[in-house]
C-alpha positions as CSV (number, residue, x, y, z in Angstrom):
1,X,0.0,0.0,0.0
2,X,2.7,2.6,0.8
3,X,4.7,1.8,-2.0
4,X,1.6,2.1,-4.2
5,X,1.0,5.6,-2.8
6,X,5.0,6.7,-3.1
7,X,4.8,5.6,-6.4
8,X,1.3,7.6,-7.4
9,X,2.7,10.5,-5.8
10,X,6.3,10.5,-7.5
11,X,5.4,9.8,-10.9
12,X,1.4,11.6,-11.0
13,X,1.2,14.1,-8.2
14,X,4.2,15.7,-7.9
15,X,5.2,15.2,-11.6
16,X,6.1,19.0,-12.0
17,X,7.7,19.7,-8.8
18,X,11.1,20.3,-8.8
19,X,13.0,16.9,-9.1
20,X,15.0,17.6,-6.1
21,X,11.4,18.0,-4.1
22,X,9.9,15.0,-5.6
23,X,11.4,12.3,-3.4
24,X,10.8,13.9,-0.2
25,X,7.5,15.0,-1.1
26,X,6.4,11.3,-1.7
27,X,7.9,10.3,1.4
28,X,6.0,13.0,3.3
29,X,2.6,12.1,1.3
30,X,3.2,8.2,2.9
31,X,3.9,9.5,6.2
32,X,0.6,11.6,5.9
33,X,-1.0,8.0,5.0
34,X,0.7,6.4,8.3
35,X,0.7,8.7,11.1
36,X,-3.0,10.1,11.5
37,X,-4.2,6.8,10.5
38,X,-1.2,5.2,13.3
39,X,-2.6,7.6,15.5
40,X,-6.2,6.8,15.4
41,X,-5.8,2.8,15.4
42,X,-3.0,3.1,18.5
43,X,-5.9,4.9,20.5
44,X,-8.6,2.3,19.7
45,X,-6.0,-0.8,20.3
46,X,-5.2,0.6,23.5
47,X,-8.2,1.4,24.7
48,X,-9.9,-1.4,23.8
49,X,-7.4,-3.9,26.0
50,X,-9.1,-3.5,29.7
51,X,-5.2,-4.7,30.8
52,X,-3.1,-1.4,29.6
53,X,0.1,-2.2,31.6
54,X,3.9,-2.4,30.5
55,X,3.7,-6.4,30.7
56,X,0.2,-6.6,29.4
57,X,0.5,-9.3,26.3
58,X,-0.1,-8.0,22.6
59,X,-3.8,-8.3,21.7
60,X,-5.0,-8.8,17.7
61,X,-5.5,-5.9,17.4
62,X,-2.1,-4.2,18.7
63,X,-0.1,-6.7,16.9
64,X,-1.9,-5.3,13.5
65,X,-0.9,-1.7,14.6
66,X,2.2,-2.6,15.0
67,X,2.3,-4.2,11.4
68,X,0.9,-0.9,10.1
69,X,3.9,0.8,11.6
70,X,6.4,-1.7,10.4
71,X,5.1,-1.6,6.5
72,X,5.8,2.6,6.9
73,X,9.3,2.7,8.6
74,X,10.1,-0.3,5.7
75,X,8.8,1.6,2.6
76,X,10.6,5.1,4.2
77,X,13.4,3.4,4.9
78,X,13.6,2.1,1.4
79,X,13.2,5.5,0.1
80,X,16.3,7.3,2.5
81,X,18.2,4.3,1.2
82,X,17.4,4.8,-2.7
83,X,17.4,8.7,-3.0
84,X,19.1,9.4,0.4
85,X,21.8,6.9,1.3
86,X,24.1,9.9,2.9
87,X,21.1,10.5,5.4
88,X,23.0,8.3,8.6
89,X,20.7,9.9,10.7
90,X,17.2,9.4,9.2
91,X,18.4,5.8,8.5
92,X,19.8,4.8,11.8
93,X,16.5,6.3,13.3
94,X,14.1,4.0,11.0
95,X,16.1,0.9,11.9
96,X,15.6,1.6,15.7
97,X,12.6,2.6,15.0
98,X,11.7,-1.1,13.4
99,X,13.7,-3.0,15.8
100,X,12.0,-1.8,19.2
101,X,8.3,-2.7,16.8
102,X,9.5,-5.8,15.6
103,X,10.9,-7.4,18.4
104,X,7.6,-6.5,20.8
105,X,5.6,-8.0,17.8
106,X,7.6,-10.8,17.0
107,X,10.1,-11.6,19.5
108,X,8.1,-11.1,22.9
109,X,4.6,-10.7,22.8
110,X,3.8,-8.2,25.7
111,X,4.9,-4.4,25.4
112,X,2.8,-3.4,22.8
113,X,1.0,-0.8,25.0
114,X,3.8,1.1,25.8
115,X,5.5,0.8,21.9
116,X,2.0,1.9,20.7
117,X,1.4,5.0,23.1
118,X,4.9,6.3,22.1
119,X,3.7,5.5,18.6
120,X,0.9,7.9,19.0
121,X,2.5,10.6,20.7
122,X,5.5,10.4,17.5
123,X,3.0,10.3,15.0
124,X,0.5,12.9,16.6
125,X,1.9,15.9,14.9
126,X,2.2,14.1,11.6
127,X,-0.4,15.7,10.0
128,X,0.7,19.3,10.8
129,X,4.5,18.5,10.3
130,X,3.8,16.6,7.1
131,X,1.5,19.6,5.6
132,X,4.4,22.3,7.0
133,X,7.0,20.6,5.3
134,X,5.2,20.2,2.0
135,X,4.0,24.2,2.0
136,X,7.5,24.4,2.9
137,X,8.8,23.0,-0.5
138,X,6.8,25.3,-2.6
139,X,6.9,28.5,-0.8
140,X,8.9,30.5,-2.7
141,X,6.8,29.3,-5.9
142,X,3.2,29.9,-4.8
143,X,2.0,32.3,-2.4
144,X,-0.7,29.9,-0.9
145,X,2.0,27.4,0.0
146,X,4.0,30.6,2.1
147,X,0.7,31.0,4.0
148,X,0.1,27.7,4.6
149,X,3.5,27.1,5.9
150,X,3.1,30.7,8.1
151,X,0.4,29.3,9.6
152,X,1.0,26.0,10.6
153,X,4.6,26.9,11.9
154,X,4.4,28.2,15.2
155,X,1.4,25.8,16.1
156,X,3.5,22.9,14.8
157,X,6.2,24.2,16.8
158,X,4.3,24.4,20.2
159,X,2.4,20.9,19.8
160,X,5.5,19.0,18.4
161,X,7.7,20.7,21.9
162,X,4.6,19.7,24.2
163,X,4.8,16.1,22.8
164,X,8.1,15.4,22.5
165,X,9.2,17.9,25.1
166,X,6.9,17.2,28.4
167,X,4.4,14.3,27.8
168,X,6.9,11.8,25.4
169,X,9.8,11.9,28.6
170,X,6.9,11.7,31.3
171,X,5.7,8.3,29.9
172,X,9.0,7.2,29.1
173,X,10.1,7.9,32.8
174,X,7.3,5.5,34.1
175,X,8.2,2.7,31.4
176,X,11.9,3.1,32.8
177,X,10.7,2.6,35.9
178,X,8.3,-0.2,36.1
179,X,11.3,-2.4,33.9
180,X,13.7,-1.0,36.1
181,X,11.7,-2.8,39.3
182,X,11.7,-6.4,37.5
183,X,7.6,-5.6,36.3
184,X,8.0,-7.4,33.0
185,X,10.9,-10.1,34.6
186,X,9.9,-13.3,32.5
187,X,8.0,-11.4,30.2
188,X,10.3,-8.8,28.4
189,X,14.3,-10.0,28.2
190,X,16.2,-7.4,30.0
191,X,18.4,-6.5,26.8
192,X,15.3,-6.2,25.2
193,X,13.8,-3.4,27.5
194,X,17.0,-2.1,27.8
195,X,17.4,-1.4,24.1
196,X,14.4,0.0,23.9
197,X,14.4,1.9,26.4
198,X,17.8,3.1,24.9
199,X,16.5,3.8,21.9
200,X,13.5,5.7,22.6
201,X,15.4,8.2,24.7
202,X,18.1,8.7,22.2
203,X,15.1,9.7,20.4
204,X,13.4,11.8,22.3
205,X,16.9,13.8,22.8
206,X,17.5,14.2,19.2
207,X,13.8,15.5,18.9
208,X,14.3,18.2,21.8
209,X,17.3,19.0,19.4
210,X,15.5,19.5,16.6
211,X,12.7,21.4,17.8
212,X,14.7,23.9,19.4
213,X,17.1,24.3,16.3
214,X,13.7,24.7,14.7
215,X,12.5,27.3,16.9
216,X,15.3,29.4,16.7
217,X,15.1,29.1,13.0
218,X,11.7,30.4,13.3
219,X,12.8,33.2,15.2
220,X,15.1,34.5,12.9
221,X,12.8,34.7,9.7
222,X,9.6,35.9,11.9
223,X,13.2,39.0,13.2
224,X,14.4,39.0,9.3
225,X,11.0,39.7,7.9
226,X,10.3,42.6,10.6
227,X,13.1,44.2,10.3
228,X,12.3,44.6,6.4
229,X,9.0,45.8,7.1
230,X,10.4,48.4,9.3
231,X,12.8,49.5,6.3
């Protein structure tokens, strides 16, 4: 499915664009496909298990969640590879990324609710971040585009710092936790909380990173463009 929609985007939607845009648009119209969607399935597989716990075994319905995710991060990865193979970063975060969902889908069997709530709270901002980024691409071609991308930036900015900033480290602090006093012993290998825990923090640190660099981007076009108006 994603590779059906990277394709109809590449070679029919974004046809015109600029061929150094078409790529990355594509990839951003997939994640557009996965992360709303992501979002909305995570919620209803959560909240549908009555036992939401760190230990609590993988239901149906979590495990298809989590093969959602895995067919994304696979056909992005894919994509960094072909048209991006310099990106380390991107790369190395998509492999992590599909390690932590593949071994709670395939190797253990119980985790899924905490993979799948930090699932929804990365994915939560898709929509806005996905939409930002492809104003972004064409706002020095089409004035609609610059507004769009105006608009959604300092919102975007705001969510994406809540999430990642305050709630994403809170839930991650009581994950750490409840493996660090033996809550999932016999249930989750200790490497294999360990590594995810690992992972999702390195995360989480890059992301605080990036927002801020993004912020203070922000802040110097929103300065640059007063100061012209005041000329």
């Amino acid at each position: 499915m994603f590779l059906s929609i990277y394709l109809f985007s590449y070679f029919i939607i974004f046809r015109n664009w600029n061929p150094n845009l078409r790529s990355e648009s594509s990839s951003c119209l997939i994640s557009l496909f996965h992360g709303t969607p992501a979002v909305i399935l995570g919620c209803a597989a959560v909240f549908s298990d009555p036992n939401r716990g760190f230990d609590a075994a993988n239901t149906v319905f979590q495990k298809l969640v989590l093969d959602y995710s895995t067919a994304y991060f696979l056909m992005d990865l894919l994509h960094y590879l072909v048209f991006f193979p310099g990106d380390v970063l991107f790369i190395a975060h998509h492999l992590a990324t599909l390690f932590v969902i593949v071994t709670c889908r395939h190797a253990v069997s119980h985790g899924a609710f905490a993979v799948i709530v930090l699932l929804v709270l990365a994915e939560v901002t898709s929509a806005c971040q996905n939409a930002r980024t492809l104003a972004a691409a064409r706002r020095m071609e089409d004035r609609f585009a610059a507004k769009v991308y105006d608009a959604l930036s300092v919102p975007f900015c705001a969510l994406y710092s809540v999430v990642r900033g305050f709630v994403g480290p809170y839930f991650m602090y009581r994950m750490i936790v409840f493996y660090v006093r033996g809550g999932a012993d016999g249930l989750v290998p200790r490497w294999i909380w360990v590594s995810w825990v690992v992972v999702v923090v390195m995360a989480i640190g890059v992301s605080i990173m990036w927002i801020t660099n993004l912020w203070l981007q922000l802040y110097r076009e929103r300065t640059r463009r007063l100061d012209e108006k005041i000329r």
